[in-house]
C-alpha positions as protocol buffer text, in pm:
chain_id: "A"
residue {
  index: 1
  type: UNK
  ca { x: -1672 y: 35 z: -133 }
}
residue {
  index: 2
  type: UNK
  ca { x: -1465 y: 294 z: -316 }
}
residue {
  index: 3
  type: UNK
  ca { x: -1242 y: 323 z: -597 }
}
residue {
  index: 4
  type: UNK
  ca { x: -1042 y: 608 z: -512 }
}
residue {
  index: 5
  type: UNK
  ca { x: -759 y: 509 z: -805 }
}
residue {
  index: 6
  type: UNK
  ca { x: -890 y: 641 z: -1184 }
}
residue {
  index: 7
  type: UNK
  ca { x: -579 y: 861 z: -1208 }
}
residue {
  index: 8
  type: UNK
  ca { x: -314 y: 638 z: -1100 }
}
residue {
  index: 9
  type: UNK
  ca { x: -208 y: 549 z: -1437 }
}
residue {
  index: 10
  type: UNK
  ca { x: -106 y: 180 z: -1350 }
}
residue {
  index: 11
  type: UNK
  ca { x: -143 y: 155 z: -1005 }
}
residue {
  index: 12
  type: UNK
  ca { x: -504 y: 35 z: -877 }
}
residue {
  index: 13
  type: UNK
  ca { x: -614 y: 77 z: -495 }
}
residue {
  index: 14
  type: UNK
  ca { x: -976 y: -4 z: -392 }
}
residue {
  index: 15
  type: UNK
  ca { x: -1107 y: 97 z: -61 }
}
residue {
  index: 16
  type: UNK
  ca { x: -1385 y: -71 z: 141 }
}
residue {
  index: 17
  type: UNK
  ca { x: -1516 y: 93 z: 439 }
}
residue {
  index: 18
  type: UNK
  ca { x: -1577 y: -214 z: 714 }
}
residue {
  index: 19
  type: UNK
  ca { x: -1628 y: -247 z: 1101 }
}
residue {
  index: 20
  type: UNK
  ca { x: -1818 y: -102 z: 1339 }
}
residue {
  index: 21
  type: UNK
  ca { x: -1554 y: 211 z: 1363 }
}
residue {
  index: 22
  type: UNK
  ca { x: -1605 y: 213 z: 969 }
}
residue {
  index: 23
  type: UNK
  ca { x: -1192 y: 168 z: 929 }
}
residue {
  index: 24
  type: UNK
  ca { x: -1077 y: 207 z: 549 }
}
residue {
  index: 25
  type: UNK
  ca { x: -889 y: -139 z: 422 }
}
residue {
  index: 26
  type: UNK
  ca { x: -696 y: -45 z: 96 }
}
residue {
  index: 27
  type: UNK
  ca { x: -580 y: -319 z: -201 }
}
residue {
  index: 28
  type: UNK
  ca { x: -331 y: -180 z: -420 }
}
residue {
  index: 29
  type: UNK
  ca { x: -288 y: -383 z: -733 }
}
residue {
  index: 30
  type: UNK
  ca { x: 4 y: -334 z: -975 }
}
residue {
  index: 31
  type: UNK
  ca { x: 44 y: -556 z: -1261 }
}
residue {
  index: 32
  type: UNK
  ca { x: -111 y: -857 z: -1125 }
}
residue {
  index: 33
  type: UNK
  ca { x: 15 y: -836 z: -812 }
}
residue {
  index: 34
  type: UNK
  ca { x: -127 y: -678 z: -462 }
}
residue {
  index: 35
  type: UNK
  ca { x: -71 y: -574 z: -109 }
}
residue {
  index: 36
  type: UNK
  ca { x: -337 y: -546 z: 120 }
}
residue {
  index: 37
  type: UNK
  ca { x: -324 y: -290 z: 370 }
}
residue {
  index: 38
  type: UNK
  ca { x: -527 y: -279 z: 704 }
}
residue {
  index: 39
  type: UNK
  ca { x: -753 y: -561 z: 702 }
}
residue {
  index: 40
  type: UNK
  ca { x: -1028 y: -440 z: 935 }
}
residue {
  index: 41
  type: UNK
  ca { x: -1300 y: -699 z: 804 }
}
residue {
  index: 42
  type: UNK
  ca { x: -1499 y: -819 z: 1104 }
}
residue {
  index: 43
  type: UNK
  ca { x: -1708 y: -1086 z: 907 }
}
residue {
  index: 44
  type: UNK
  ca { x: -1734 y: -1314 z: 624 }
}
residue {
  index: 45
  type: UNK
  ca { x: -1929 y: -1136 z: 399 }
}
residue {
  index: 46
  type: UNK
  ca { x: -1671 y: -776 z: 440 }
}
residue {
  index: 47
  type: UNK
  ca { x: -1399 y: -1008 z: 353 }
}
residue {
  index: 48
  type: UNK
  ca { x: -1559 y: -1226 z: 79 }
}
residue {
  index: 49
  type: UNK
  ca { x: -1603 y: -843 z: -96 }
}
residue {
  index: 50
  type: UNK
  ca { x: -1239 y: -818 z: -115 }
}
residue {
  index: 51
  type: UNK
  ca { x: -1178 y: -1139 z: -207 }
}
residue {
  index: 52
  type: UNK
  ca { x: -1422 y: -1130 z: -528 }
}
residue {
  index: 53
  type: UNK
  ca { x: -1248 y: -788 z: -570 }
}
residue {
  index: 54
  type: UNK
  ca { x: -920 y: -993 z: -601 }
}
residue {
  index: 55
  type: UNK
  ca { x: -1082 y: -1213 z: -817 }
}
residue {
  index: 56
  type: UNK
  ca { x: -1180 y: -1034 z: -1047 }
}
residue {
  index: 57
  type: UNK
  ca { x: -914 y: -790 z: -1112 }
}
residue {
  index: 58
  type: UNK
  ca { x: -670 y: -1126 z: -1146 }
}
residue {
  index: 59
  type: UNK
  ca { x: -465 y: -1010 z: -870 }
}
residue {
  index: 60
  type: UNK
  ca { x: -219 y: -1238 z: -670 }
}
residue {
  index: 61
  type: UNK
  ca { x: -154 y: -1106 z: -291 }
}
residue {
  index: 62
  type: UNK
  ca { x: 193 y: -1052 z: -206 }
}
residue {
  index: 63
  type: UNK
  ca { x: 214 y: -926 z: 142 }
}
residue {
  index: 64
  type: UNK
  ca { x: -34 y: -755 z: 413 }
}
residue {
  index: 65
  type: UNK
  ca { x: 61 y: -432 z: 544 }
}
residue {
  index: 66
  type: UNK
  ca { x: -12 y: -277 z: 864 }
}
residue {
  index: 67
  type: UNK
  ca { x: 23 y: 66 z: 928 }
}
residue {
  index: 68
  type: UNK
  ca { x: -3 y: 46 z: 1338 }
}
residue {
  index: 69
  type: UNK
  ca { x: -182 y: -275 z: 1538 }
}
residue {
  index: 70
  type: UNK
  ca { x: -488 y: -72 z: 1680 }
}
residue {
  index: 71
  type: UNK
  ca { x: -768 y: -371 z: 1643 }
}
residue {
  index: 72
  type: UNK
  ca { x: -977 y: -201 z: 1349 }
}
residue {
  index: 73
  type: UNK
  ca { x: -700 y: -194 z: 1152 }
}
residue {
  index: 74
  type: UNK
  ca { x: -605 y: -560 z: 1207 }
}
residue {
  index: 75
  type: UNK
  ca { x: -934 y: -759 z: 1324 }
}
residue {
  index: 76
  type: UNK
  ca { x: -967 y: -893 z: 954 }
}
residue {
  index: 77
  type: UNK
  ca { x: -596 y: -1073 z: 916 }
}
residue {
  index: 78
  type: UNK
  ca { x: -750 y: -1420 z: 1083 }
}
residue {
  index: 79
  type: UNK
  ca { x: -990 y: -1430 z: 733 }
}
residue {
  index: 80
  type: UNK
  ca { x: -686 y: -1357 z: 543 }
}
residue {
  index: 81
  type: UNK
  ca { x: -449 y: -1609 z: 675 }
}
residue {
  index: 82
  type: UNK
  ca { x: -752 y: -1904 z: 659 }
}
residue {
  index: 83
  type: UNK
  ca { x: -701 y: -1842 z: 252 }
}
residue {
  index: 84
  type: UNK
  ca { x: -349 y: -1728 z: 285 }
}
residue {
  index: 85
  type: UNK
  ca { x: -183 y: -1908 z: 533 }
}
residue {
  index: 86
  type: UNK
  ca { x: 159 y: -1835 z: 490 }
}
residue {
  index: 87
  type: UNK
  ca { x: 121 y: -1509 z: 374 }
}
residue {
  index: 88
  type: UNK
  ca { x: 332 y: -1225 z: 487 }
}
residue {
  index: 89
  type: UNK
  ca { x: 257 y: -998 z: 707 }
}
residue {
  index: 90
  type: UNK
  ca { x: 475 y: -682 z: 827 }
}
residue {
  index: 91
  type: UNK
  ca { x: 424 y: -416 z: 1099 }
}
residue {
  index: 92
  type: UNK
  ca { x: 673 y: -199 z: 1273 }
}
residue {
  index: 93
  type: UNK
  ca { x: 922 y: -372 z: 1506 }
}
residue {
  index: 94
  type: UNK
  ca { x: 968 y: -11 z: 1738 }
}
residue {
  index: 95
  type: UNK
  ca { x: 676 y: -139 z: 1935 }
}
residue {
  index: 96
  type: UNK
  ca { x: 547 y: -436 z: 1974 }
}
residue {
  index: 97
  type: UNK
  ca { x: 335 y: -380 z: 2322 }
}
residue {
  index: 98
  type: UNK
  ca { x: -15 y: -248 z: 2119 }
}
residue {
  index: 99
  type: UNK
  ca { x: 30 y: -557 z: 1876 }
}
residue {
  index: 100
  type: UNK
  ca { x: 32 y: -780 z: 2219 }
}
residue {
  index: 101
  type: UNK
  ca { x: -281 y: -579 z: 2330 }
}
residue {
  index: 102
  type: UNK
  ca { x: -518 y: -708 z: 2079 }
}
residue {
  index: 103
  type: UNK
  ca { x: -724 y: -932 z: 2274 }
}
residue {
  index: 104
  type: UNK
  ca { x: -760 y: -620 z: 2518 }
}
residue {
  index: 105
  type: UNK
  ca { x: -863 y: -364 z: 2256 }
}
residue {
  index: 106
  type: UNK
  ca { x: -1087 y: -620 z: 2108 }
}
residue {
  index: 107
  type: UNK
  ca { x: -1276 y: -587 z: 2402 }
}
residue {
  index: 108
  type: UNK
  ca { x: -1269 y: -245 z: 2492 }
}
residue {
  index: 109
  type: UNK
  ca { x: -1408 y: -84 z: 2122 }
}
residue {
  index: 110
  type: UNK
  ca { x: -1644 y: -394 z: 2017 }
}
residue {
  index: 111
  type: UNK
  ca { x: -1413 y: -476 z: 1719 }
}
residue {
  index: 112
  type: UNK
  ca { x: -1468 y: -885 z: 1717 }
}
residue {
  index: 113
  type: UNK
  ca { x: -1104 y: -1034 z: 1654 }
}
residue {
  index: 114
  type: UNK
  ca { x: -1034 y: -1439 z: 1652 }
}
residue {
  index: 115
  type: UNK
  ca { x: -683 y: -1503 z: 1802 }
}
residue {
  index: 116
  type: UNK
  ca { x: -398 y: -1454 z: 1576 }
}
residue {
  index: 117
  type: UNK
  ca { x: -86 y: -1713 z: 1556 }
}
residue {
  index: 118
  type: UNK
  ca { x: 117 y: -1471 z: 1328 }
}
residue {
  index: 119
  type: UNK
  ca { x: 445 y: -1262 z: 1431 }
}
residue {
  index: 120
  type: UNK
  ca { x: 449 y: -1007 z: 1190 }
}
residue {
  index: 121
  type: UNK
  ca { x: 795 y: -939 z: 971 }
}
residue {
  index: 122
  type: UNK
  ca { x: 942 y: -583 z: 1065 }
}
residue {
  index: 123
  type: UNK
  ca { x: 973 y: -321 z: 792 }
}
residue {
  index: 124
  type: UNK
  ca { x: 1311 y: -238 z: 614 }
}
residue {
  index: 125
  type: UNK
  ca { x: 1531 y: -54 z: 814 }
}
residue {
  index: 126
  type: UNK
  ca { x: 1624 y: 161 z: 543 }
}
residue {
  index: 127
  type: UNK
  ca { x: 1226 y: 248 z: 443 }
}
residue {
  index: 128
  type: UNK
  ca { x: 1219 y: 119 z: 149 }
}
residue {
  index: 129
  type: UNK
  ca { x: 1025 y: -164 z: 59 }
}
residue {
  index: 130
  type: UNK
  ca { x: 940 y: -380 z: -245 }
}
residue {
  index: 131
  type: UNK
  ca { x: 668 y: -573 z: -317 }
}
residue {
  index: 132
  type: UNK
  ca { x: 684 y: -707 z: -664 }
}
residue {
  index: 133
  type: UNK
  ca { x: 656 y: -431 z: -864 }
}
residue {
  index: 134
  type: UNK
  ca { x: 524 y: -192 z: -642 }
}
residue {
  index: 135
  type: UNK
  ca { x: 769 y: 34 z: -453 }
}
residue {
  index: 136
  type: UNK
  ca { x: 731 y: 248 z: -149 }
}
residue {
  index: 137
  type: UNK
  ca { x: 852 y: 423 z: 156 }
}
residue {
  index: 138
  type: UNK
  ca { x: 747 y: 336 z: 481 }
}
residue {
  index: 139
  type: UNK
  ca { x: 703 y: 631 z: 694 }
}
residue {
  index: 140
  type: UNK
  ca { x: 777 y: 604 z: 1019 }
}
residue {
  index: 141
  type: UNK
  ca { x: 475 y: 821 z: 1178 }
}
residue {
  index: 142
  type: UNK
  ca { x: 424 y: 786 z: 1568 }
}
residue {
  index: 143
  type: UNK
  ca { x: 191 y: 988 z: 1771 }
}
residue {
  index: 144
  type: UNK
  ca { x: -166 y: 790 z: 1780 }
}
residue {
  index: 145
  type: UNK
  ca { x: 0 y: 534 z: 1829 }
}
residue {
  index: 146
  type: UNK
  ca { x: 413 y: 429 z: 1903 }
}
residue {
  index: 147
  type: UNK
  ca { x: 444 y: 133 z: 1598 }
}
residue {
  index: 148
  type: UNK
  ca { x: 229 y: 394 z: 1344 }
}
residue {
  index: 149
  type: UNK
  ca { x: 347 y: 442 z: 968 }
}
residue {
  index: 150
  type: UNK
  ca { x: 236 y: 538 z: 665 }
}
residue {
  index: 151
  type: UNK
  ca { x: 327 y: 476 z: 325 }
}
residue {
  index: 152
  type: UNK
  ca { x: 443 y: 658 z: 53 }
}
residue {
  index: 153
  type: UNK
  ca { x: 421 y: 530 z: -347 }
}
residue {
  index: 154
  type: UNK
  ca { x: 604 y: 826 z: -485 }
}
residue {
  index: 155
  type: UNK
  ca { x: 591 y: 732 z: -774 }
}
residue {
  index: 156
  type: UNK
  ca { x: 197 y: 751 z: -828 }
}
residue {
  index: 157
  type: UNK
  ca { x: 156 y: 1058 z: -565 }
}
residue {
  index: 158
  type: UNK
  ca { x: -5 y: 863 z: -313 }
}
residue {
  index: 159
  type: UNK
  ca { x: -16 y: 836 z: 86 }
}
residue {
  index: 160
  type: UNK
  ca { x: -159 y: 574 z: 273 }
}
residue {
  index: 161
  type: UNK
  ca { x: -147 y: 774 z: 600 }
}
residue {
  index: 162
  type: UNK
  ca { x: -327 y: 519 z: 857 }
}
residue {
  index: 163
  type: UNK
  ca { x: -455 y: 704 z: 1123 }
}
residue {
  index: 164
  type: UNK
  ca { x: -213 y: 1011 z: 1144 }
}
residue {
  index: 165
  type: UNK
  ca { x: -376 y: 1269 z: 943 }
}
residue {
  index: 166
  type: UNK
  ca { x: -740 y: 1274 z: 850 }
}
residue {
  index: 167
  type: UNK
  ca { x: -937 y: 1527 z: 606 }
}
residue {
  index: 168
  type: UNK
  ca { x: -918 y: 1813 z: 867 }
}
residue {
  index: 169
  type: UNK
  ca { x: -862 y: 1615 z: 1142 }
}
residue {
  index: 170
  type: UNK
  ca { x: -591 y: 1396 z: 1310 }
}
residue {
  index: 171
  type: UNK
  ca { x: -541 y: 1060 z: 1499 }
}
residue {
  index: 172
  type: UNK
  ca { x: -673 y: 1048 z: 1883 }
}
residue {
  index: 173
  type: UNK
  ca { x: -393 y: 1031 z: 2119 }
}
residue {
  index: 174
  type: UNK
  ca { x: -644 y: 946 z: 2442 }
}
residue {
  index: 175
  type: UNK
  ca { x: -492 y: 576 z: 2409 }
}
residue {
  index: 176
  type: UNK
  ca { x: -205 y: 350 z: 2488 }
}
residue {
  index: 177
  type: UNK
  ca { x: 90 y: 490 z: 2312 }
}
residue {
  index: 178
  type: UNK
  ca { x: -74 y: 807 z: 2235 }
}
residue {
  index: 179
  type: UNK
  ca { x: 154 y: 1139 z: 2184 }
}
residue {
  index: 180
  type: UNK
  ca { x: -39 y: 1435 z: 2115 }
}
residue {
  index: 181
  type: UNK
  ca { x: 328 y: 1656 z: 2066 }
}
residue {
  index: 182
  type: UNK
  ca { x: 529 y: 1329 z: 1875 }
}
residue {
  index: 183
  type: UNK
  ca { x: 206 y: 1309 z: 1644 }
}
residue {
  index: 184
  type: UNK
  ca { x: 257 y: 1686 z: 1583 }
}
residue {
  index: 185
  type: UNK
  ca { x: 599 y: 1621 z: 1508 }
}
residue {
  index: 186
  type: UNK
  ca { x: 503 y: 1329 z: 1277 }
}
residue {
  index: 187
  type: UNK
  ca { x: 243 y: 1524 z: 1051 }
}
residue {
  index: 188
  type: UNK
  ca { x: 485 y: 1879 z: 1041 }
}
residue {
  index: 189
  type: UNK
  ca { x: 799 y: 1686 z: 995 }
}
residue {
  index: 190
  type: UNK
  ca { x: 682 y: 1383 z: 802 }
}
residue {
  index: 191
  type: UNK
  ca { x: 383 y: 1377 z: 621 }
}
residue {
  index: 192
  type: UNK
  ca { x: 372 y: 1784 z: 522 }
}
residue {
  index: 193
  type: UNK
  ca { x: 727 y: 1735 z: 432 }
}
residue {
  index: 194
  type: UNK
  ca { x: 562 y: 1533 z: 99 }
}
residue {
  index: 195
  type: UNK
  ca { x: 465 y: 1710 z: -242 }
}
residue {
  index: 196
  type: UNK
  ca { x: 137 y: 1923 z: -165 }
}
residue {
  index: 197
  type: UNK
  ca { x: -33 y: 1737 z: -482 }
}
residue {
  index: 198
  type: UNK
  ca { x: -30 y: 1400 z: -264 }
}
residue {
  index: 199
  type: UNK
  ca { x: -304 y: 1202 z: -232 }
}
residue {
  index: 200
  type: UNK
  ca { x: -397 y: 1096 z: 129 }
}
residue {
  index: 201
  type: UNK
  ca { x: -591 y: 785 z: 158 }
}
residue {
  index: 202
  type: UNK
  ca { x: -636 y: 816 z: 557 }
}
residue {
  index: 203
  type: UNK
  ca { x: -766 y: 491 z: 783 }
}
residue {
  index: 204
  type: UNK
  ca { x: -1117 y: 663 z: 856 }
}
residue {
  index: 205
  type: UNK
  ca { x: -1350 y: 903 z: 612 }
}
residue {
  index: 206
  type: UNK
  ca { x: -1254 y: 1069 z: 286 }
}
residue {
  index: 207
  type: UNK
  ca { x: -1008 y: 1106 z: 99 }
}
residue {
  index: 208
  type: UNK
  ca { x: -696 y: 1495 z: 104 }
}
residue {
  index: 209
  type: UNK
  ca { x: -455 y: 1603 z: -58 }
}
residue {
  index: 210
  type: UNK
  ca { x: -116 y: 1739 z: 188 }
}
residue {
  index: 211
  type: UNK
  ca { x: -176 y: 2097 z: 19 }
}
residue {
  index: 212
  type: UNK
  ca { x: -531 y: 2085 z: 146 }
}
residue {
  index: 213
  type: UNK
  ca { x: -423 y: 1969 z: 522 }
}
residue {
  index: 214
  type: UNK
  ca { x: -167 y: 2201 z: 515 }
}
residue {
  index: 215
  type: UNK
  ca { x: -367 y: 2455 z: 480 }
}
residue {
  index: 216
  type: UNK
  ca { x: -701 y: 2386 z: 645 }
}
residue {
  index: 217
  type: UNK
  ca { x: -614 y: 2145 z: 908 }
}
residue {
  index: 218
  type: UNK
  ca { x: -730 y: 2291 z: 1234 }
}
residue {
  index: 219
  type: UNK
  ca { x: -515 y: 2088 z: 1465 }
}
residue {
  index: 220
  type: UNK
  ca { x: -218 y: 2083 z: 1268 }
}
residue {
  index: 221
  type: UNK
  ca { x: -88 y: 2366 z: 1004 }
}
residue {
  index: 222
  type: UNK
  ca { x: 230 y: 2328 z: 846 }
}
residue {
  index: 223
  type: UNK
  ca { x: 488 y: 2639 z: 1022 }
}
residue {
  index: 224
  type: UNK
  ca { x: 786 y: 2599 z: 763 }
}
């Protein structure tokens, strides 16, 4: 587990690195309250970490966000809705066809997933979302995947990009839904259009900044 969130004045987020494809799930706390974000927990004792990380910080969870319904990102959200049963959950509405593919993609990448009985809420169509305290934009970011987005908490300089933009690398487009030239248009258009002193939290390994990807990303360098 990592704590990626010393500098964010108020706002806390705590990583943990879980599954077999080693997906990052983020909390993000803010004055007692917290989102969860990617729940890729494939067993009890990934999930019991969060929860004791819940308990301890005194945090009450307010909402589960998705940034896209690729199965690592989304195999943990049984274990959340056994303690949280009507809990909210929200995911783009622009594509619902990978969501419906879970039992498939299960299968296909060894990520173990118990059915779901949840139809996730769609995002604000204006971007903007509020959950308790905590503000952000959702980022509509397609390219690995057609329902992908990110999101933005301005106000603390912070990305959680999912699986568009990695520390020098991007998201695989080899899959259903994949766009190699709309997840170009994504990063150029979207995500380097952000301050360069963002943080990126990505879905998989460490931690960027959008300076850094903008100028050392192999696959994607920012042309304006």
């Amino acid at each position: 587990m990592t704590d990626p969130s010393s500098a964010l004045n108020s706002l806390h987020i705590l990583g943990f690195e879980v599954g077999p494809l080693q997906e990052n799930t983020y909390l993000a706390g803010l004055g007692g309250e917290a989102v969860l974000v990617d729940p890729g927990f494939v067993n009890k004792p990934e999930f019991d970490q969060f929860a004791a990380e819940m308990e301890q910080n005194d945090w009450t969870l307010k909402a589960v966000l998705l940034t896209h319904a690729h199965v690592d990102h989304v195999a943990g959200l049984p274990y959340v809705l056994d303690v949280w049963p009507d809990m909210d959950v929200f995911l783009s509405d622009r594509n619902r066809g990978v969501w419906q593919t879970l039992p498939v993609q299960s299968e296909l990448f060894g990520v173990p997933m118990r059915p779901l009985h949840v139809n996730p809420k769609p995002f604000p169509s204006d971007g903007r979302m509020q959950v308790g305290d905590l503000k952000m934009d959702v980022l509509h970011t397609p390219g690995h995947s057609p329902d992908h987005c990110a999101f933005w908490f301005r106000e603390y300089d912070v990305l959680i990009s999912g699986d568009v933009l990695f520390k020098e690398s991007i998201g695989r487009t080899d899959i259903y839904g994949g766009d190699a030239q709309q997840l170009a248009r994504s990063i150029r258009d979207v995500v380097y259009a952000l301050p360069d002193n963002v943080r990126v939290l990505p879905g998989h390994g460490p931690e960027t900044t959008i300076g850094w990807e903008k100028s050392h990303n192999p696959f994607v360098r920012d042309t304006h």
